[in-house]
C-alpha positions in Angstrom: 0.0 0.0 0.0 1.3 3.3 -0.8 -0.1 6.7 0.8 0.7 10.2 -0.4 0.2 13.6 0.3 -0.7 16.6 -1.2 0.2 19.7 0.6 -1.6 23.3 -0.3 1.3 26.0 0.3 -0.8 28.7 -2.1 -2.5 31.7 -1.3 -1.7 35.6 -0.4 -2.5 35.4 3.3 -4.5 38.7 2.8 -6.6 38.6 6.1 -3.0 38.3 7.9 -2.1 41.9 6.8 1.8 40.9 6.0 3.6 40.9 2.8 4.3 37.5 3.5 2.1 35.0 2.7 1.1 33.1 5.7 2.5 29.7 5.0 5.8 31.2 5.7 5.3 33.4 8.3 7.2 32.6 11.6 6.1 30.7 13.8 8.5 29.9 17.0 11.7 29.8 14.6 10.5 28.4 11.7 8.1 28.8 8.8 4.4 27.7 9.9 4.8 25.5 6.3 7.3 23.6 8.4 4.9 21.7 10.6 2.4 20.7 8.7 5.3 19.0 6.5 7.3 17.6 9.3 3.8 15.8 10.4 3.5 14.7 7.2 7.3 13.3 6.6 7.5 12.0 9.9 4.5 9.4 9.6 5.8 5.6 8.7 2.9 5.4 6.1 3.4 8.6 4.3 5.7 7.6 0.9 5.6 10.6 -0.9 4.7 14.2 -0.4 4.1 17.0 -3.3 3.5 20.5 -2.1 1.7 23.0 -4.5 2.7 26.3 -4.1 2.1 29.8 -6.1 4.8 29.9 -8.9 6.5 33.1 -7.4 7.5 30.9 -4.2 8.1 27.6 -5.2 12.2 28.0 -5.1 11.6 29.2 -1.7 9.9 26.2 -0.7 12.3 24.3 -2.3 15.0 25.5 -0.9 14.3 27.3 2.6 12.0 24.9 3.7 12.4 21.2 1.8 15.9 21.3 1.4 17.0 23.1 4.4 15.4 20.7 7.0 15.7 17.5 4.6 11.9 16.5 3.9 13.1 14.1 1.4 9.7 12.4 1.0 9.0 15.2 -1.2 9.1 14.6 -4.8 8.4 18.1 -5.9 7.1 21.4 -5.5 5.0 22.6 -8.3 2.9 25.9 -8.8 -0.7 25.9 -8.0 -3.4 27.0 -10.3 -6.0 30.1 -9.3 -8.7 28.7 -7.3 -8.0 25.9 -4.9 -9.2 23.0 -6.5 -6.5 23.5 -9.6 -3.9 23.6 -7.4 -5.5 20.5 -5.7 -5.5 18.9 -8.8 -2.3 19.9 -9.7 -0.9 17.9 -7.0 -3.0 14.9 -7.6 -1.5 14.9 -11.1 1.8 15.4 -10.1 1.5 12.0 -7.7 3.0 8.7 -8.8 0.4 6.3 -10.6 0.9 3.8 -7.9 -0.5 5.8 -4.8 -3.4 3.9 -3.4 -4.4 6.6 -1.1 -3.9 10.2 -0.7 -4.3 13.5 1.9 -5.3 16.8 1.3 -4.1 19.1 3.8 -3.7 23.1 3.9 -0.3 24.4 4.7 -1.3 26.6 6.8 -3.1 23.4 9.1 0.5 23.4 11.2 -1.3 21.2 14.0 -2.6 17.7 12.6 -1.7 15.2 15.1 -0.2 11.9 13.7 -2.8 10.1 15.4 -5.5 12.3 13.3 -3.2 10.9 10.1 -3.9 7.0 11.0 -7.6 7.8 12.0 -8.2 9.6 8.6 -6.3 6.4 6.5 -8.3 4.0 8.3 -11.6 5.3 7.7 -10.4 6.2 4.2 -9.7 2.3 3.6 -13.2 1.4 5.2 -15.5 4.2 3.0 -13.2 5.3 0.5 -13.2 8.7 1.8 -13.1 11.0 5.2 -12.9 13.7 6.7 -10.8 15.4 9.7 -13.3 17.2 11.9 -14.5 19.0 15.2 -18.5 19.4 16.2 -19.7 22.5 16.6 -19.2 23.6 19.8 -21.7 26.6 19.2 -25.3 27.0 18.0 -25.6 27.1 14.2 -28.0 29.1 13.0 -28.7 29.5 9.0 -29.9 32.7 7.8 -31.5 34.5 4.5 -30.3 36.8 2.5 -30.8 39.6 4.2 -29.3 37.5 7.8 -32.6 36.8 9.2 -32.7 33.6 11.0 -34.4 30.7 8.9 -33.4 27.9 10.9 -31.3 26.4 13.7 -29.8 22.8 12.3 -29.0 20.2 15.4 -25.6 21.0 16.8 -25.4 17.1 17.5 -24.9 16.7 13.7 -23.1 19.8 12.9 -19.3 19.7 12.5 -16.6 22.1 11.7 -14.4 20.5 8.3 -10.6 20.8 8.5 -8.0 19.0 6.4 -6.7 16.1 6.5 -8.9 15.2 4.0 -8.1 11.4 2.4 -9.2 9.6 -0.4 -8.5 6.3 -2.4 -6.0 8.4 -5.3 -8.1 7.3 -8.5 -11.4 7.9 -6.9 -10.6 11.8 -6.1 -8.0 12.3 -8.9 -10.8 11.3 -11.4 -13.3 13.3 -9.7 -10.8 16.5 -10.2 -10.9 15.6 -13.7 -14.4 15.4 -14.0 -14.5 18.6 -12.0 -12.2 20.9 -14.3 -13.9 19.9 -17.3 -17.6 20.9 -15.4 -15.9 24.0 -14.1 -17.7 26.4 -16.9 -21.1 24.6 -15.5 -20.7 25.0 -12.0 -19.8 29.1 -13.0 -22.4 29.5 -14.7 -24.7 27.9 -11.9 -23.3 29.8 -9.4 -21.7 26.7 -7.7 -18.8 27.0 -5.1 -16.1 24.2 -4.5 -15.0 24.7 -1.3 -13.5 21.3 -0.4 -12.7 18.3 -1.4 -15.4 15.7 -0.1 -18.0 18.1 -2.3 -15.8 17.1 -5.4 -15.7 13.3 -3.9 -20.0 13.6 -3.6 -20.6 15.6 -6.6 -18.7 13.7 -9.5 -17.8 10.1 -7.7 -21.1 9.7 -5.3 -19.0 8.9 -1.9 -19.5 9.8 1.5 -16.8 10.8 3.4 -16.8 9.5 7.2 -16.1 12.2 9.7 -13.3 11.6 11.5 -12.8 13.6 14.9 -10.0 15.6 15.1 -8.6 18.2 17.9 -9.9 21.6 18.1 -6.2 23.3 17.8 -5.8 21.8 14.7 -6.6 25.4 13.4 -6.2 27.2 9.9 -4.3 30.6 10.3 -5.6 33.0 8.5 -6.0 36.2 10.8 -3.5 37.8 12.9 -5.8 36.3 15.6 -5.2 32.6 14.8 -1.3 33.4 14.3 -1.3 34.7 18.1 -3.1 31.3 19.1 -0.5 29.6 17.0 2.2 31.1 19.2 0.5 29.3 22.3 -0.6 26.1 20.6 3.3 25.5 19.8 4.5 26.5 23.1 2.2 24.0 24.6 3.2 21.4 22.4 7.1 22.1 23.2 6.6 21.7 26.8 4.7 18.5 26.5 7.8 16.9 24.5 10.0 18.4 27.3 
């Protein structure tokens, strides 16, 4: 069995209000790109990694981050296309033909536990697809238009997505391809692909299994969840101490 990784390194980082894109921001010494790969290259089941990056930085992936700390389970670092799903597809592309299954994880995800790895392949194996998660620890409440209340779903059955998200490879590499050549449909009705179980759903009819994760398994992308960051990785150092 062979398990890869795709790793999503693209994006301006806007809502972080720094010239630098937040994927390379630092974080306690190091790049906050660094840990979601170390996770990724330090897991016994994890063959091969390709990160996707916007064209302008992947030599600085390349060489500040992959080379410098020796992430040799990385086969390459290509540039990413302009919405998130051509990067993602990129990168599925880019994977060897043998891979039997895959991740898709954001770069700037710099907490996935290992253990959130193995539970995300197992469930993968079981229902070909699924999903790293948290419930809602809030009430949900789905408005109109205008943000008047409509309804207020069951927070029992309400979770909050993150990444790792894991697939068998041919089941969501095909889907991609179904995907880019639908992508003048969905534009014209208005449809948003947001993540990857909707492309798993929409153009190979699985159900990805939810798969509970850990709340600090955060995406940064305000100077807000940078600050958490800061303590979530200071916690984390003192445990291994």
């Amino acid at each position: 069995m062979k398990c890869a990784a795709v790793i999503l390194a693209g994006g301006t980082g806007r809502r972080m209000g720094n010239k630098i894109p937040k994927q390379y921001i630092d974080l306690n010494g190091k790049p906050v790109l660094y840990y979601s790969l170390k996770t990724f290259s330090d897991a016994e089941f994890i063959d091969e990694i390709v990160v996707v990056a916007d064209a302008e930085h992947t030599d600085r992936v390349q060489n500040d981050i992959v080379d410098l700390y020796g992430f040799h389970k990385i086969s390459a670092v290509v540039a990413g296309g302009r919405e998130r799903y051509h990067s993602v597809a990129k990168g599925l592309e880019t994977l060897s033909l043998d891979t039997d299954y895959v991740f898709i994880h954001d770069g700037a995800r710099p907490f996935a536990t290992a253990y959130t790895l193995e539970r995300c392949l197992h469930y993968a194996k079981k229902y070909r697809a699924a999903v790293a998660g948290v419930k809602a620890k809030d009430t949900i409440k789905i408005s109109d238009d205008d943000s008047m209340v409509q309804s207020t779903p069951d927070r029992g059955h309400v979770w909050m997505v993150q990444t790792p998200q894991t697939f068998e490879f041919m089941l969501i590499r095909d889907a991609y391809r179904r995907l880019l050549d639908d992508e003048d449909r969905l534009k014209t009705a208005g449809i948003s692909v947001t993540d990857d179980t909707m492309v798993a759903k929409m153009y190979a009819d699985v159900d990805a299994r939810l798969v509970e994760s850990t709340y600090d398994n955060i995406k940064i992308t305000t100077p807000e969840d940078m600050e958490l960051a800061k303590i979530i990785c200071l916690n984390r150092e003192q445990e291994t101490t």
